[in-house]
C-alpha positions in Angstrom: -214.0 -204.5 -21.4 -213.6 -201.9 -18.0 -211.5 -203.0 -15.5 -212.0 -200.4 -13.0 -213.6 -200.6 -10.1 -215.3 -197.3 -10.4 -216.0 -197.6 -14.0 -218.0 -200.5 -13.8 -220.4 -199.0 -11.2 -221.1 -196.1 -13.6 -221.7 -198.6 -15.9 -224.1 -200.5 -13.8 -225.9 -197.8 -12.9 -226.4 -195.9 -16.5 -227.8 -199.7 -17.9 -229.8 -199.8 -14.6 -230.9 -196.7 -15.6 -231.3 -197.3 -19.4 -233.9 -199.9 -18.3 -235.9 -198.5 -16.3 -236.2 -195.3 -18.7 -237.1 -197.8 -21.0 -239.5 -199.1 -18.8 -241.6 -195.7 -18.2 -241.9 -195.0 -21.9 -238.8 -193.5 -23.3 -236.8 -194.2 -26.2 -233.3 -194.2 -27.4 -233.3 -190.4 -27.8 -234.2 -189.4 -24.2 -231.8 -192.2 -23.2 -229.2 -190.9 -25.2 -229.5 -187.1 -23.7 -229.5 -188.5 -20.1 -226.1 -190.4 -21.6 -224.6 -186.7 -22.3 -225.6 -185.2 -19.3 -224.0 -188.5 -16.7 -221.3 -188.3 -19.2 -220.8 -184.5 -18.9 -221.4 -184.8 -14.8 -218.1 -187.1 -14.9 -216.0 -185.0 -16.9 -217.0 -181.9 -14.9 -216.3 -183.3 -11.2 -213.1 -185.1 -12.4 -214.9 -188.7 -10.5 -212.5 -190.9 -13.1 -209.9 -190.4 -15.6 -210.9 -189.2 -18.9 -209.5 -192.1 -20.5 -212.1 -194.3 -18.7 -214.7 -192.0 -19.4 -214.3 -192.7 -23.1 -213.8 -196.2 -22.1 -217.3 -195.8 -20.3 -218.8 -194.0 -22.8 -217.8 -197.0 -25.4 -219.4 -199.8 -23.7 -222.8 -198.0 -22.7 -223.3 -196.4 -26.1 -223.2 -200.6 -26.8 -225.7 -201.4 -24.5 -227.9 -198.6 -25.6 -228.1 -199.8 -29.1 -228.4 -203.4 -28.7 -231.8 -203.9 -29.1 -231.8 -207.3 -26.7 -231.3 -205.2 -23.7 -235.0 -203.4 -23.9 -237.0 -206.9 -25.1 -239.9 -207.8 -23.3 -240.1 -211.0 -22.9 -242.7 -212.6 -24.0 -245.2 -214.4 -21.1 -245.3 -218.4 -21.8 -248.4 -219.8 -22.3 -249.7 -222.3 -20.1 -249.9 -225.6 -21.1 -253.2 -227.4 -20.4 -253.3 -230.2 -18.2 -255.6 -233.1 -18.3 
């Protein structure tokens, strides 16, 4: 589970970004490049510790392979009314 401040709005912006990937028609691949290079980005500019990089890179390489997360739900049908 992160803890940090910081680390948590990486994390909320890599799913955010997971999803709508998702949503315009790429897959767990492409996802998992643009995963590298944010990952990469971090280590490079020295944003957050390394340790919670790791810790970062843990829980959204979760998210990315739970299939749950990129469902689409499925419309209801309307029930008739007499």
């Amino acid at each position: 589970m992160l803890q940090d401040a910081q680390t948590i709005r990486h994390y909320q912006k890599l799913t955010d970004a997971f999803v709508e990937i998702w949503n315009r028609g790429y897959r767990f691949d492409d996802m998992r490049m643009y995963l590298d290079g944010y990952l990469a980005a971090l280590r490079h500019s020295n944003a957050i510790e390394p340790y919670l990089i790791h810790r970062l890179e843990e829980e959204v390489t979760r998210y990315l392979y739970d299939p749950s997360n990129f469902e689409t739900p499925e419309p209801q049908p309307e029930a008739d009314y007499y």
